[in-house]
MIZA-826244 format. One record per residue (C-alpha): x negated, y, z; residue in three letters; residue number from 1. Coordinates in nm, 3 decimals. Layout:
! MIZA-826244
{r {X, Y, Z}, "Ala", NUM}
...
END
This chain:
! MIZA-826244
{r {0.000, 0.000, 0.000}, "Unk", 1}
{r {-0.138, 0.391, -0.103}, "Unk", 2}
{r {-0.026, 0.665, 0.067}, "Unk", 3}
{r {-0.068, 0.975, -0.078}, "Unk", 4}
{r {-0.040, 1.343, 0.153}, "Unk", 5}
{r {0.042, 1.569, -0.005}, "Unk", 6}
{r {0.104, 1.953, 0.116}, "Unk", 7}
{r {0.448, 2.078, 0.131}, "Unk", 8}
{r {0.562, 2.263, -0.168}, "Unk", 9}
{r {0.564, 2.663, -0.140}, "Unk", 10}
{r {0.610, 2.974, -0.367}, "Unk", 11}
{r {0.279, 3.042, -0.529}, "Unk", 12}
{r {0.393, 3.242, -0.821}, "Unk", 13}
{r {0.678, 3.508, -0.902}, "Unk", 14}
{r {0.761, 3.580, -1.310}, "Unk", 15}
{r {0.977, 3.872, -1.413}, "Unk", 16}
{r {1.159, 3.885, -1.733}, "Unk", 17}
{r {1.148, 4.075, -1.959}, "Unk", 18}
{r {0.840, 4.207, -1.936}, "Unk", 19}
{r {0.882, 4.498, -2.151}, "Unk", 20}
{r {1.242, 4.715, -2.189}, "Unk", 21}
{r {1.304, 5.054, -2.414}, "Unk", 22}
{r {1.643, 5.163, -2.340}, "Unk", 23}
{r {1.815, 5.508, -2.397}, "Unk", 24}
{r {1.930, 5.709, -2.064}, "Unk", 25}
{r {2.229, 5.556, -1.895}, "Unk", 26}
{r {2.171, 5.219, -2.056}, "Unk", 27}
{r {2.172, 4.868, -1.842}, "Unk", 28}
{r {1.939, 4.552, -1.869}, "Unk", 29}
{r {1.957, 4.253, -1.624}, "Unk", 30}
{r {1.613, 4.119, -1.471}, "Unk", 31}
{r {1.551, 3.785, -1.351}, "Unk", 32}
{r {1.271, 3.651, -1.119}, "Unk", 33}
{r {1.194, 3.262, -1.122}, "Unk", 34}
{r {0.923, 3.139, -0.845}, "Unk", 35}
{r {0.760, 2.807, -0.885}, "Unk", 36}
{r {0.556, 2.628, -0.635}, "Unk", 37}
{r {0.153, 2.521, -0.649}, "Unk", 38}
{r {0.252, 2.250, -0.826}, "Unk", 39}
{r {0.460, 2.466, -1.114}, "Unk", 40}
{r {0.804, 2.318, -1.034}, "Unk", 41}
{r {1.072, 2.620, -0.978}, "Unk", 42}
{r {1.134, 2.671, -0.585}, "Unk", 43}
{r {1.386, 2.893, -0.407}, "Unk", 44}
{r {1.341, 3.214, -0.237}, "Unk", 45}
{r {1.454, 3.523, -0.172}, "Unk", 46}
{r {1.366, 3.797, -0.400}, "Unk", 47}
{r {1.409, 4.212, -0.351}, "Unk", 48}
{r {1.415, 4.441, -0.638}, "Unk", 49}
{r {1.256, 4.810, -0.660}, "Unk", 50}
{r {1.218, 5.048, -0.938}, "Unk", 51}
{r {1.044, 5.353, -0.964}, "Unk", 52}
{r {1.249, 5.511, -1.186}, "Unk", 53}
{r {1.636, 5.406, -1.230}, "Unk", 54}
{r {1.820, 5.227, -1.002}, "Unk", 55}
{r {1.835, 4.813, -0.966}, "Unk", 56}
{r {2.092, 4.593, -0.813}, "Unk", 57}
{r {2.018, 4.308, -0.551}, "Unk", 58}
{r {2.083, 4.115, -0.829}, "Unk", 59}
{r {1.862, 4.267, -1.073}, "Unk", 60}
{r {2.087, 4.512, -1.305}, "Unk", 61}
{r {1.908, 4.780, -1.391}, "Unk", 62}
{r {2.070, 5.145, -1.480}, "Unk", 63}
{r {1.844, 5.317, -1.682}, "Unk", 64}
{r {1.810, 5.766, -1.513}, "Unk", 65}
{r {1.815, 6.038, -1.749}, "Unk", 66}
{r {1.464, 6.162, -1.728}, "Unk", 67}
{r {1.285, 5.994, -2.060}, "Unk", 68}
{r {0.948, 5.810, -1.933}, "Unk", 69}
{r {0.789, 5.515, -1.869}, "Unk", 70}
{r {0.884, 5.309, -1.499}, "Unk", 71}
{r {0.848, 4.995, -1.342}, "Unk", 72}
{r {1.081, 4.730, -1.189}, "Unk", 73}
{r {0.925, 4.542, -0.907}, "Unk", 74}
{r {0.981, 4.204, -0.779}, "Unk", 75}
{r {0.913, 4.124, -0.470}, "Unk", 76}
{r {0.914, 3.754, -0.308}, "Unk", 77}
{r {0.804, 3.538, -0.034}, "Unk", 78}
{r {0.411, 3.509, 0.079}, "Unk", 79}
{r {0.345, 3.872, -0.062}, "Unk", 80}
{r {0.430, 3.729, -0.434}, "Unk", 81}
{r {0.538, 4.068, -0.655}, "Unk", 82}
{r {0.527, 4.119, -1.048}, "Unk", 83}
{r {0.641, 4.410, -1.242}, "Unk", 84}
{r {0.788, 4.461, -1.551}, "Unk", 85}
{r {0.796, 4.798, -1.745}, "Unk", 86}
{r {1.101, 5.031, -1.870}, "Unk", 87}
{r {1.042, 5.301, -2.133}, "Unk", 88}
{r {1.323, 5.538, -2.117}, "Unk", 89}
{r {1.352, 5.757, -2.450}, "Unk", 90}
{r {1.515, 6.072, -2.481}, "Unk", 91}
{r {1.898, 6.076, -2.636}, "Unk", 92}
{r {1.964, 6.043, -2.954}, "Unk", 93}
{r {2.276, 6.202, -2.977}, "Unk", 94}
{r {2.311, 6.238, -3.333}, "Unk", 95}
{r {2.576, 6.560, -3.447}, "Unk", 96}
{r {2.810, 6.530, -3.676}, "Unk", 97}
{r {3.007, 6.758, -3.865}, "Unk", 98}
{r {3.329, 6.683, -4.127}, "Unk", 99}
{r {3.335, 6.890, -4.408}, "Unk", 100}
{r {3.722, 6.878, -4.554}, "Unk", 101}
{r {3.780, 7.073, -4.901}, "Unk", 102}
{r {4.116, 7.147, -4.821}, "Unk", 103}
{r {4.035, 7.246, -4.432}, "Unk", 104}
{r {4.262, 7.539, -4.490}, "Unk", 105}
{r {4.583, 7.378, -4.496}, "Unk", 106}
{r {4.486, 6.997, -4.411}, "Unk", 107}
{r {4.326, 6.872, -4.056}, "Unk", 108}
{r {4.052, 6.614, -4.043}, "Unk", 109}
{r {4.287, 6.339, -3.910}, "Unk", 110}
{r {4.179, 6.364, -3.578}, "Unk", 111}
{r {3.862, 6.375, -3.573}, "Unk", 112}
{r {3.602, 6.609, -3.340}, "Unk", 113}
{r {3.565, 6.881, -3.445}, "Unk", 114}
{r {3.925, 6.984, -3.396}, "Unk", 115}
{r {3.888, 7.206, -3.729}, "Unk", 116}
{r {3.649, 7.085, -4.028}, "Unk", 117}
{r {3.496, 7.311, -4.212}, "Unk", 118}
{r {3.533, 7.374, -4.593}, "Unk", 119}
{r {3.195, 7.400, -4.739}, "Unk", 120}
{r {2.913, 7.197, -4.800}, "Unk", 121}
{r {2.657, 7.439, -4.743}, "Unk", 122}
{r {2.817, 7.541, -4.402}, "Unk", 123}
{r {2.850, 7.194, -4.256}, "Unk", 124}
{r {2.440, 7.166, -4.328}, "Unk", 125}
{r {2.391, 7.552, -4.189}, "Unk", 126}
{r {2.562, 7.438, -3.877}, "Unk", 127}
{r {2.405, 7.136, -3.795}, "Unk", 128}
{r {2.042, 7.179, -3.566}, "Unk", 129}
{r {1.675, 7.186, -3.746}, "Unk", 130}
{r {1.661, 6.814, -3.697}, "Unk", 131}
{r {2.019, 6.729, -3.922}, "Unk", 132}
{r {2.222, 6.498, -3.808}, "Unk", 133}
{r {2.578, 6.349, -4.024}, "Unk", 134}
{r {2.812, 6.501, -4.242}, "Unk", 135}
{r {3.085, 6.338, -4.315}, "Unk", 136}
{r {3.319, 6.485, -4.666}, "Unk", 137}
{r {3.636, 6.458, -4.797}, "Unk", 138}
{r {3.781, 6.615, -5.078}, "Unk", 139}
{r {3.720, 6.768, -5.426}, "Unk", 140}
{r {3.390, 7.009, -5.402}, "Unk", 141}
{r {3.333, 7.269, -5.733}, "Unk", 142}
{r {3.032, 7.406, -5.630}, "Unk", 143}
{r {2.879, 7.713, -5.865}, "Unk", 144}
{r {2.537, 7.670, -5.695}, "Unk", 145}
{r {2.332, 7.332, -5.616}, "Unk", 146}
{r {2.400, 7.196, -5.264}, "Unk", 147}
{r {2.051, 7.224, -5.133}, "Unk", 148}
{r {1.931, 6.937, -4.870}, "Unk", 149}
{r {1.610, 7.070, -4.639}, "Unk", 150}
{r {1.667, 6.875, -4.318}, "Unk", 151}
{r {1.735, 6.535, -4.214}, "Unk", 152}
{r {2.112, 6.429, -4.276}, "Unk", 153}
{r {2.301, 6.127, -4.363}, "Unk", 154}
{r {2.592, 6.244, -4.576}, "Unk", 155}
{r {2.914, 5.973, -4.571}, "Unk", 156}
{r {3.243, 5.967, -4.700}, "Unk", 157}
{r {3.507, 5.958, -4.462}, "Unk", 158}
{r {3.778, 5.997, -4.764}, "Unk", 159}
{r {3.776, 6.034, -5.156}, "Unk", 160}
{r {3.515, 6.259, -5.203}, "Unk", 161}
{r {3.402, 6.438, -5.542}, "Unk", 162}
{r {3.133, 6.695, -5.623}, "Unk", 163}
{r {3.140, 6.833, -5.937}, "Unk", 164}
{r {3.014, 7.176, -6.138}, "Unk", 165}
{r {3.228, 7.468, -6.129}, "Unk", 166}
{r {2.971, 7.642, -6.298}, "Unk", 167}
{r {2.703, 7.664, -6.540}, "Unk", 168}
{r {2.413, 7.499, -6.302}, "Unk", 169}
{r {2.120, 7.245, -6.317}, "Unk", 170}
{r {2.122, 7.015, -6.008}, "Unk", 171}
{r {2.434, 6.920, -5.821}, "Unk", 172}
{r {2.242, 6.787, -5.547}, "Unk", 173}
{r {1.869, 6.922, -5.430}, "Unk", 174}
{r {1.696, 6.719, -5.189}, "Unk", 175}
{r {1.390, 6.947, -5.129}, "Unk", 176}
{r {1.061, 6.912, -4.892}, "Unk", 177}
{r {1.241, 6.700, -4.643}, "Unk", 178}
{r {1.223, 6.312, -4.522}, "Unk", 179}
{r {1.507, 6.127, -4.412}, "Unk", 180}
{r {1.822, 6.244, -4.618}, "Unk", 181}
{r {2.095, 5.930, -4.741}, "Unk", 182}
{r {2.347, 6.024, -4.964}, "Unk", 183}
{r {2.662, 5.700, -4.942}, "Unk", 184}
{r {2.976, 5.692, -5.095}, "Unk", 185}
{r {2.986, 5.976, -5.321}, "Unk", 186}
{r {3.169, 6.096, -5.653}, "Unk", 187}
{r {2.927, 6.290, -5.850}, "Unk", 188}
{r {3.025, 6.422, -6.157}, "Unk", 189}
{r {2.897, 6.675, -6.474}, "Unk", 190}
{r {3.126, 6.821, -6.704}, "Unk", 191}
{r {3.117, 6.940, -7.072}, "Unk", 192}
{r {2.929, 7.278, -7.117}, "Unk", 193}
{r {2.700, 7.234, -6.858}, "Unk", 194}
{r {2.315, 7.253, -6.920}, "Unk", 195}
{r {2.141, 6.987, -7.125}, "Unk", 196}
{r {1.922, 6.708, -6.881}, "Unk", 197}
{r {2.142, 6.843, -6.638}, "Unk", 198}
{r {2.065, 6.603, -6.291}, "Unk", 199}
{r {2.336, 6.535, -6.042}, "Unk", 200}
{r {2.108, 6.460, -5.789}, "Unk", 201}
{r {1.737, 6.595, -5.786}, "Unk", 202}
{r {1.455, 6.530, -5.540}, "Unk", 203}
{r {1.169, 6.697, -5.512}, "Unk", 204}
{r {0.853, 6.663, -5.292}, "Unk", 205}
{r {1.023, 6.461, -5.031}, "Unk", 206}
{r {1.043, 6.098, -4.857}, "Unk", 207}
{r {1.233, 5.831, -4.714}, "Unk", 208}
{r {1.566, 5.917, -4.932}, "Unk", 209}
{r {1.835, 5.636, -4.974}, "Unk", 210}
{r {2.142, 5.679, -5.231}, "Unk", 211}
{r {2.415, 5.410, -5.196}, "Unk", 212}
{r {2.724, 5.295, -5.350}, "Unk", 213}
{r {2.734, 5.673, -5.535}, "Unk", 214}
{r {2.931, 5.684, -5.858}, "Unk", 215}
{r {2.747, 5.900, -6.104}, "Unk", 216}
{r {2.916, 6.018, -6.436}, "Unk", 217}
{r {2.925, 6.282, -6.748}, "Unk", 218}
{r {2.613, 6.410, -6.699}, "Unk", 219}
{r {2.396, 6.553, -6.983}, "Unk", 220}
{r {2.053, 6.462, -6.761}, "Unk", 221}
{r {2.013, 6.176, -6.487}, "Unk", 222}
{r {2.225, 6.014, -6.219}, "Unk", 223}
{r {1.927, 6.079, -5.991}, "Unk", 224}
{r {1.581, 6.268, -6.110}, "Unk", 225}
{r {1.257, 6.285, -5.897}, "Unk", 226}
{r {0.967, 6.417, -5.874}, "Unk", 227}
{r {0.676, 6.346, -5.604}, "Unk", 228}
{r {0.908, 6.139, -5.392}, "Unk", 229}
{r {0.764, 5.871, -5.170}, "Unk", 230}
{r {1.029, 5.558, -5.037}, "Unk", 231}
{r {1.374, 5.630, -5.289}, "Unk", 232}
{r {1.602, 5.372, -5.253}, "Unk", 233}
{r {1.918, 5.337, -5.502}, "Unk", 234}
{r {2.151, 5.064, -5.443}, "Unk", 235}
{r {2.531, 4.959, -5.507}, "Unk", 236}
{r {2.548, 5.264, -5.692}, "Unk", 237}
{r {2.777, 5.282, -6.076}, "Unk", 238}
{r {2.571, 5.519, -6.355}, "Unk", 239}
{r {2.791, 5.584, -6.657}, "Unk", 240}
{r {2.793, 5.863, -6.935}, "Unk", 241}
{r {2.427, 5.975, -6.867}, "Unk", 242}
{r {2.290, 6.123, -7.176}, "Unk", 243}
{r {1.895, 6.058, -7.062}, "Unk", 244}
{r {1.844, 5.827, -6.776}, "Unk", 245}
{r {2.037, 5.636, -6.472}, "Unk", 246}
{r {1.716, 5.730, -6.234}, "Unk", 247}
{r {1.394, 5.895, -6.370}, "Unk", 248}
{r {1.040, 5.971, -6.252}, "Unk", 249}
{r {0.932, 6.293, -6.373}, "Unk", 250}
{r {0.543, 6.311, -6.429}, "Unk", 251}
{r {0.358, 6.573, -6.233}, "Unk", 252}
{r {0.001, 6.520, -6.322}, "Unk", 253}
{r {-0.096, 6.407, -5.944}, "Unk", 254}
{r {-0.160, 6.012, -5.898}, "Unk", 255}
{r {0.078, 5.780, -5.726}, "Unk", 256}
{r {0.334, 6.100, -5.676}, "Unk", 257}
{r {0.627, 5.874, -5.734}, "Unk", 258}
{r {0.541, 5.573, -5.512}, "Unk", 259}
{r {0.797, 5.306, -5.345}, "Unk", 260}
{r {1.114, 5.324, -5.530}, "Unk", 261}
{r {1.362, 5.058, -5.497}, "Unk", 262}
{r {1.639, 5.035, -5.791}, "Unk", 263}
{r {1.843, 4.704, -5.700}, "Unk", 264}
{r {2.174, 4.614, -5.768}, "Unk", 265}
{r {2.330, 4.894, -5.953}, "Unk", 266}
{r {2.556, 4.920, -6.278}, "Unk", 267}
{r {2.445, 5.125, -6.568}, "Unk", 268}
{r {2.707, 5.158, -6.796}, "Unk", 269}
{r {2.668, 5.396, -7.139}, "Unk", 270}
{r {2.369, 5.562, -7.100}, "Unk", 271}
{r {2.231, 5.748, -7.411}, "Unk", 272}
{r {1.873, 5.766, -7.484}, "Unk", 273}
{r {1.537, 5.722, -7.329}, "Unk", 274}
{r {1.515, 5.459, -6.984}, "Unk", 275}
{r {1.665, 5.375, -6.712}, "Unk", 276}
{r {1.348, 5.377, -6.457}, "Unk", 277}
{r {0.978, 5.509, -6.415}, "Unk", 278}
{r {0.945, 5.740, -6.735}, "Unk", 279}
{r {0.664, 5.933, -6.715}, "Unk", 280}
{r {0.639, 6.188, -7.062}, "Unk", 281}
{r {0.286, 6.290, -6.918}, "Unk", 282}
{r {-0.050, 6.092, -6.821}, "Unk", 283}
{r {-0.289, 6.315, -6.732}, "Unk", 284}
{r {-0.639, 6.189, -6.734}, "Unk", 285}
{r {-0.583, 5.853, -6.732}, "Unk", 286}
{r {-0.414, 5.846, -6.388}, "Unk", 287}
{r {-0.074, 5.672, -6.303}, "Unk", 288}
{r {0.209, 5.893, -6.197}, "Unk", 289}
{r {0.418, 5.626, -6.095}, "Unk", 290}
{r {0.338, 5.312, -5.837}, "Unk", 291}
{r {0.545, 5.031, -5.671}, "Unk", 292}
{r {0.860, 5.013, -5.852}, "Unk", 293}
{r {1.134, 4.764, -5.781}, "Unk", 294}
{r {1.365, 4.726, -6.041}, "Unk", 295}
{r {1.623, 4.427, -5.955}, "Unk", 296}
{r {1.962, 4.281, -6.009}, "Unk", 297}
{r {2.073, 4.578, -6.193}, "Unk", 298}
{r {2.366, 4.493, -6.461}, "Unk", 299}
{r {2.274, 4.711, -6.782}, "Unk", 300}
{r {2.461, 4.799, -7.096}, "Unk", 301}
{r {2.495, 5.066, -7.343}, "Unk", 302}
{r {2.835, 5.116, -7.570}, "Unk", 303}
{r {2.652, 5.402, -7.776}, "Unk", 304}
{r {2.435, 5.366, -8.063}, "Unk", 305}
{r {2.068, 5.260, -7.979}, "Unk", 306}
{r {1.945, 5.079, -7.671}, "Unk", 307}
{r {1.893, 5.121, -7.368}, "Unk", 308}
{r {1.624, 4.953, -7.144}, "Unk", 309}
{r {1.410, 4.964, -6.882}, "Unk", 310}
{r {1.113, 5.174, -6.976}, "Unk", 311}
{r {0.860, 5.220, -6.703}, "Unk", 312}
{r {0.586, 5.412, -6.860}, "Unk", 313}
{r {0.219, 5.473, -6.673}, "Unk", 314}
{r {0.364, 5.264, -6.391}, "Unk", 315}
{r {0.154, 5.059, -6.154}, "Unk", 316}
{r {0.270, 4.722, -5.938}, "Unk", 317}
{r {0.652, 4.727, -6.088}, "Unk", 318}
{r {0.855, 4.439, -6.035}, "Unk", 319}
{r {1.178, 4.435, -6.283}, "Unk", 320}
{r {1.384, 4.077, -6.250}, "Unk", 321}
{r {1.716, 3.960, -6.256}, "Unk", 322}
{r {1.851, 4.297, -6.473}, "Unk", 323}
END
């Protein structure tokens, strides 16, 4: 017969988890502590909680305070056994919004805050803060001036929306020296008379701009025209009665001005002339104007005389599949 003595099991180790927490002020997260013995098997024990920033439960619920910073939670157990865990508290990101209704004069915005939308475009951007936030349209827009973008904004439909010329202009839309503008849900339309190449949305110097499920139409130029832009995405948008492109690249002499565009799963639909992606008319010392195109899934056709491809001139890494 072997007999074997061995010690009497005790805590020897206390684990918090998660380890690592961002949460917004107000927010809640639930900590746990497990102890195991010297031999690695779990063992009970009573555990206290601390934090130095926050409150915590008995049980480990966590309420994150208001003051943005970095704090720990603190377990503490039996024979002096303690771990921490960290919270990063960010500030609020309480984003504005702001409903722009064409017919605000005689028609509320079905309820929504603000009590009273406003009627322009170009006020709803005015009134939101340097650092944008949403606007959210409804209604028919004639504008007799582009609708210039400078600051961050995500601009949604909340009901049939249309912007169209009521004048003799270039660009219906100018996204301008800014990073972080999304245009979704959008009628955007041209009409006889106006200017030749004509572009109902334009962007210019500026990054991280995504334009979904727009409809484009009856323009003499491009559904969307850009120049230096850095990260353009264009998705589940329809592109019909262009007369020079669905989405071009204009050349600016500089290399890799136009870089990161993503062009999936659109319709172009009559389309006169020239390409539908990437076409550079200039390249300037040998340099490519264009890099990382992403041309995908797109359903193409053309009802007018000629043909209509996809023509990515002086382009760099492109991948066009599936079209």
């Amino acid at each position: 017969e072997v007999t074997i003595n061995q010690n009497p099991p005790v805590p020897s180790q206390l684990t918090v988890t998660p380890q690592q927490v961002g949460l917004l002020p107000g927010e809640t997260r639930g900590f746990e502590a497990a102890l195991r013995d010297q031999y690695g098997d779990p063992i009970s024990g009573t555990v206290t909680w601390e934090a130095t920033g926050g409150t915590i439960s008995g049980a480990g619920q966590y309420v994150a305070g208001d003051a943005p910073g970095t704090y720990r939670v603190i377990a503490r157990g039996p024979q002096n056994l303690a771990d921490t865990a960290t919270v990063t508290i960010s500030p609020s990101t309480t984003t504005e919004v702001r409903y722009v209704d064409a017919q605000a004069g005689s028609n509320s915005n079905d309820g929504r805050s603000p009590t009273s939308a406003l009627a322009t475009l170009s006020e709803a951007l005015r009134s939101l803060p340097g650092d944008g936030g949403t606007i959210r349209t409804k209604g028919t827009f004639s504008l007799t001036s582009p609708w210039s973008i400078s600051k961050p904004v995500s601009v949604e439909a909340y009901g049939a929306t249309t912007i169209q010329p009521g004048a003799d202009i270039w660009t219906l839309v100018l996204i301008e020296d800014v990073s972080g503008v999304s245009l979704e849900g959008l009628t955007l339309t041209g009409t006889a008379g106006i200017h030749d190449a004509t572009d109902l949305v334009r962007v210019y110097d500026s990054q991280a701009i995504e334009i979904r499920n727009l409809d484009l139409q009856d323009a003499n130029g491009s559904g969307v025209a850009g120049a230096r832009v850095h990260e353009l995405t264009v998705q589940l948008s329809n592109f019909s009665d262009l007369g020079l492109s669905g989405v071009r690249a204009d050349d600016s002499g500089v290399t890799g001005v136009n870089s990161h565009w993503t062009i999936v799963d659109n319709s172009f639909i009559r389309i006169d002339q020239r390409k539908l992606a990437g076409h550079a008319a200039v390249q300037s010392n040998g340099f490519s104007l264009n890099e990382w195109f992403w041309v995908e899934r797109n359903h193409i056709e053309n009802s007018q005389a000629g043909t209509v491809g996809i023509g990515l001139d002086a382009v760099t890494h492109a991948w066009v599949r599936d079209n």
